[in-house]
N, C-alpha and C positions, 0 to 999 in steps of 0.2 A: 213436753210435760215436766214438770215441777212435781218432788214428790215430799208431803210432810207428813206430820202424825202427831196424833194427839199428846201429850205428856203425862202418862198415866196415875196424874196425880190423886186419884181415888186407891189407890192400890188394885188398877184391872178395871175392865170394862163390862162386866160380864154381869148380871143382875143374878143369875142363878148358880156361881159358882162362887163360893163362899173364899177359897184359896186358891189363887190363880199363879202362885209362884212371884207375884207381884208386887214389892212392898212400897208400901206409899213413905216414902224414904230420902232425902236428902241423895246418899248414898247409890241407889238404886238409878232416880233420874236422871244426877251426873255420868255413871257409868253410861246411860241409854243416851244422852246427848252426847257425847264424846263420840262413842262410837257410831253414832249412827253420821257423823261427818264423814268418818273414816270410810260407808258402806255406799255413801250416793244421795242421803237424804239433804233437803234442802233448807225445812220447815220446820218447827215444833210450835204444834198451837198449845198453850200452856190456859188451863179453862179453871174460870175462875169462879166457884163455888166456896162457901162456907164451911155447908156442910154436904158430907158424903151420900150424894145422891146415886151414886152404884150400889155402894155394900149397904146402906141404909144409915141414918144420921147420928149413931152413935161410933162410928167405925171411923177413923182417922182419914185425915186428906191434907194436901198440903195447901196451904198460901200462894196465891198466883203471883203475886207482885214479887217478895225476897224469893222465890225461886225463880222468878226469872230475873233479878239483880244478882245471884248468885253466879246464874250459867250464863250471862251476857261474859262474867269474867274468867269464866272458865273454858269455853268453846272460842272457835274461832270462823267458824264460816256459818254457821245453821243462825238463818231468822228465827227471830223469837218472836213471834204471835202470841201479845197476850191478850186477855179475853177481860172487858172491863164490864161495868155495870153502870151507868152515867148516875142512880141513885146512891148509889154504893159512896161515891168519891167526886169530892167539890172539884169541879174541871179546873180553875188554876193550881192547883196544890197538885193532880194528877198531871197536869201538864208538865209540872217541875219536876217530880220523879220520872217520870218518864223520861226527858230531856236527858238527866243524869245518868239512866241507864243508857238509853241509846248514847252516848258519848262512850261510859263502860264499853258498849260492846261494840263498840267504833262503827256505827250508823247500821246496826240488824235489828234495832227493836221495829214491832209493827202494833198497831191494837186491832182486838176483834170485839166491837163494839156490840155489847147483848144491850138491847134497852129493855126487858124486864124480863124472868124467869123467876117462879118457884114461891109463890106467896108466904107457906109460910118459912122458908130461909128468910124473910125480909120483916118479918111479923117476928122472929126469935131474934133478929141483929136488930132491930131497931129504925129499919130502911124504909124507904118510902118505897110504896107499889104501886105504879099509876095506873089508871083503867086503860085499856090496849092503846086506842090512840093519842089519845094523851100522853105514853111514855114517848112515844114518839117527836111530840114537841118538845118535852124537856133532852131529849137525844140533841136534837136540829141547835136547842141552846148552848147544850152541852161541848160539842163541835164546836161550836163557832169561837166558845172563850178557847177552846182548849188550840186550835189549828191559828187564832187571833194572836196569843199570849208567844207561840212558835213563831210567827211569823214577824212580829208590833217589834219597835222598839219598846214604847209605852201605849196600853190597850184602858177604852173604856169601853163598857159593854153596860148596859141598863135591859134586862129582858125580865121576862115573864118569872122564872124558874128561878133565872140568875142576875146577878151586879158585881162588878168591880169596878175599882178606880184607880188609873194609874197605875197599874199594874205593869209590872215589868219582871222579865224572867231572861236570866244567864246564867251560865251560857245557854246558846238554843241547841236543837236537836244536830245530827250530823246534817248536812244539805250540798248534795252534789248535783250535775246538771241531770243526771237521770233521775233523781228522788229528792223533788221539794220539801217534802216531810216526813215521818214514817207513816206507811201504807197505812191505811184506813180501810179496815174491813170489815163487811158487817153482812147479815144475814136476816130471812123474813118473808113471809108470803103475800103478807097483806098488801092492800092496794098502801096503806100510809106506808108502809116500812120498805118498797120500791120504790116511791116518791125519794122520801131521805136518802137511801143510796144513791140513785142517780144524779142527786141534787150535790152530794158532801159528803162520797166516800169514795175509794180507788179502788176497791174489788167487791164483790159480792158472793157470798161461800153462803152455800145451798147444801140441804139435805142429800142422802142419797135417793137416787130415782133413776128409771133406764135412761137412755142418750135422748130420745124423741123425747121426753117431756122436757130433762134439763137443758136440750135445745132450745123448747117453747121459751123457757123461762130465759135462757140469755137472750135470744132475740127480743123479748117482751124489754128487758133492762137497756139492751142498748139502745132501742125503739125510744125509750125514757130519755137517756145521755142524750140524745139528740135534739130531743127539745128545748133541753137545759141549754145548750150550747146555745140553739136560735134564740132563746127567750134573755139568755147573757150577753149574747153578741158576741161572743168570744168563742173557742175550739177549749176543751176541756181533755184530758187527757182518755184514750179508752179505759175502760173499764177492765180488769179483769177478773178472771171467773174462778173459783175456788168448788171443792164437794167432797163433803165427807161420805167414806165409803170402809165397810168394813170387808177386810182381805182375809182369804182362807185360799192358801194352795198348796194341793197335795200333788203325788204321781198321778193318782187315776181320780175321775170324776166324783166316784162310789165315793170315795176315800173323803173327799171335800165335803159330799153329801152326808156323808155321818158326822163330822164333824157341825154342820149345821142342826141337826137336829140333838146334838148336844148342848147346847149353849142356846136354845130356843125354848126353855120349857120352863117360864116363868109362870109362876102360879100365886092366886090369891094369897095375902099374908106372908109370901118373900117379902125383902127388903125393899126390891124397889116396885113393888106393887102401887104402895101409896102413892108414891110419888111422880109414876106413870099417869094415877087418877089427879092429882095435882097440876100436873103439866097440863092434860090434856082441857081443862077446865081452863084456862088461863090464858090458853094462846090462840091463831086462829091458821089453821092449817089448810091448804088446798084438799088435802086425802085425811081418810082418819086412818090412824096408826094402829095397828092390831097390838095385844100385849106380846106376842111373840117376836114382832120387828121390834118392839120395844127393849126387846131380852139387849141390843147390844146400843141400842141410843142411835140418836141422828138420823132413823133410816138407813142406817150404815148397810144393810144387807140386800135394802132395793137396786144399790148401783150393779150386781150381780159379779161383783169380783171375787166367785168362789168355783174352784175347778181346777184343772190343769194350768201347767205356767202358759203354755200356749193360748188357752183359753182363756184366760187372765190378762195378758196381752192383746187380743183380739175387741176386747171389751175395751180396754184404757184406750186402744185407735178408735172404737166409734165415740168415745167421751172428747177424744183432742179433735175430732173430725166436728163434732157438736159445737165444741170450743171453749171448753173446760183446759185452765192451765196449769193446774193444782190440785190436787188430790190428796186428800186429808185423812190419812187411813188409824183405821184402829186394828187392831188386830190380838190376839191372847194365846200363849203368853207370850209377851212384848217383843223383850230381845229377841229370844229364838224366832219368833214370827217375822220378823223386821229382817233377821237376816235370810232366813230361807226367800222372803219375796224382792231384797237384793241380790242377790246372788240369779235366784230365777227369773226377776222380769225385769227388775231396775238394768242389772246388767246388759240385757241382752237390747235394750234401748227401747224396750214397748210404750207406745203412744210419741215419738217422736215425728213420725212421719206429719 
């Protein structure tokens, strides 16, 4: 198991906790990526919003992209997962920054490809919002210039969405024989946005959910990869599996369970009330999401990572047993939280077997 964590570039994760000790900071993230090398971590997904959808859209948040050109040059081993937008950013022009960081950070950049969230974030910037499957094909065009321009010496591409001509990009991304390009990762329930992974991306990062359904769902993805392969002619690389999960461990169970109903009691007219109603309007989910699993995002509290270390552990083995390889945790407050679940589960090697 592979362990990462979100980059708490909202200032905290927490919709009902106004100061979480958190600062959404230059300062604060550098400290938390450093260290978190130092502690066993492997990952930081770094999620790319405008504006502050935890504390609510007047409250500060940082820029995905110069924070992650920043810590590409300040870190040395942790991937950087960053989280793009395909409306957000003309895929050759992201292609070349991107290029340029992974070069910085000497082959750890990865993207995690969102194809639409949050109407109006994209209604205040100016963004285009496609209707559900239709983000979907501007994604598929998306990809193609952007993994063509990495790949092409000189690319032309003429599609629906997109054009270029003659396009040429140097230097290209790092490319060893284990990693053609940086990972491609992306996320989605629907029937389109399983198609596009399995078709033109290297992992798949899911919600949280118990082991038996995130089972269902990698089986259902590698079910997909296979067709792609026959329908190609060629062997495509496996897939792997990614899931955000939000971590609480205490000594005793009790202990865990208060902590839960702390941070669970999001109520009309908080901050992220609205934009729980936003979300949910806009995207197409297998479960609907109650406003209290809402209180920490992603489903983070369905994977059941809250309880003793022992029992924390026991849970990470039925996820690597399922076949989950990566674990995307949240947790509040950060640091202190990252270290006590280093120290108590990363160390002791949970979900390894």
């Amino acid at each position: 198991m592979r362990y990462g964590y979100w980059l708490p570039v909202f200032g905290g994760w927490l919709r009902n906790v106004e100061d979480e000790g958190v600062a959404a900071s230059w300062d604060y993230v550098k400290r938390l990526a450093q260290r978190s090398e130092e502690i066993g971590y492997d990952l930081t997904l770094i999620a790319e919003l405008l504006l502050n959808d935890i504390k609510g859209i007047t409250a500060p948040s940082l820029d995905a992209w110069s924070t992650a050109a920043a810590l590409a040059a300040v870190t040395t081993r942790l991937e950087l997962m960053v989280a793009v937008r395909p409306s957000f950013h003309p895929p050759a022009i992201l292609a070349k920054q991107a290029a340029n960081i992974d070069r910085i950070s000497g082959g750890r950049l990865a993207l995690n490809v969102v194809s639409a969230w949050w109407k109006d974030e994209a209604r205040r910037y100016g963004a285009a919002f496609d209707e559900h499957d239709d983000r979907y094909g501007r994604t598929s065009e998306w990809l193609d210039v952007v993994t063509g321009a990495w790949r092409e010496p000189v690319m032309q591409y003429n599609g629906r969405y997109y054009h270029v001509e003659d396009l040429v990009l140097e230097p290209k991304p790092v490319a060893t024989a284990r990693r053609r390009r940086p990972t491609i990762y992306a996320g989605g329930e629907s029937d389109a946005a399983r198609t596009l992974i399995a078709q033109q991306c290297d992992a798949y990062v899911m919600h949280g959910d118990p082991p038996d359904r995130v089972a269902a769902r990698i089986a259902d993805l590698r079910e997909r990869r296979e067709r792609v392969w026959e329908t190609a002619g060629q062997e495509l690389p496996p897939l792997q599996f990614g899931m955000a999960a939000y971590a609480i461990v205490r000594n005793t169970e009790a202990e865990a369970r208060r902590e839960v109903e702390r941070i669970t009691n999001v109520t009309p007219g908080s901050p992220g009330y609205g934009n729980y109603q936003d979300w949910i309007s806009n995207t197409r989910l297998e479960q609907r999401v109650s406003i209290e699993e809402y209180s920490v995002s992603n489903r983070g509290l369905r994977a059941g990572l809250v309880g003793t270390p022992d029992q924390v552990a026991e849970q990470i083995g039925r996820f690597a047993a399922a076949g989950v390889d990566l674990l995307l945790l949240q947790c509040s407050p950060q640091l202190e939280e990252m270290e006590r679940f280093a120290e108590s589960v990363i160390a002791v090697g949970a979900g390894a077997a």
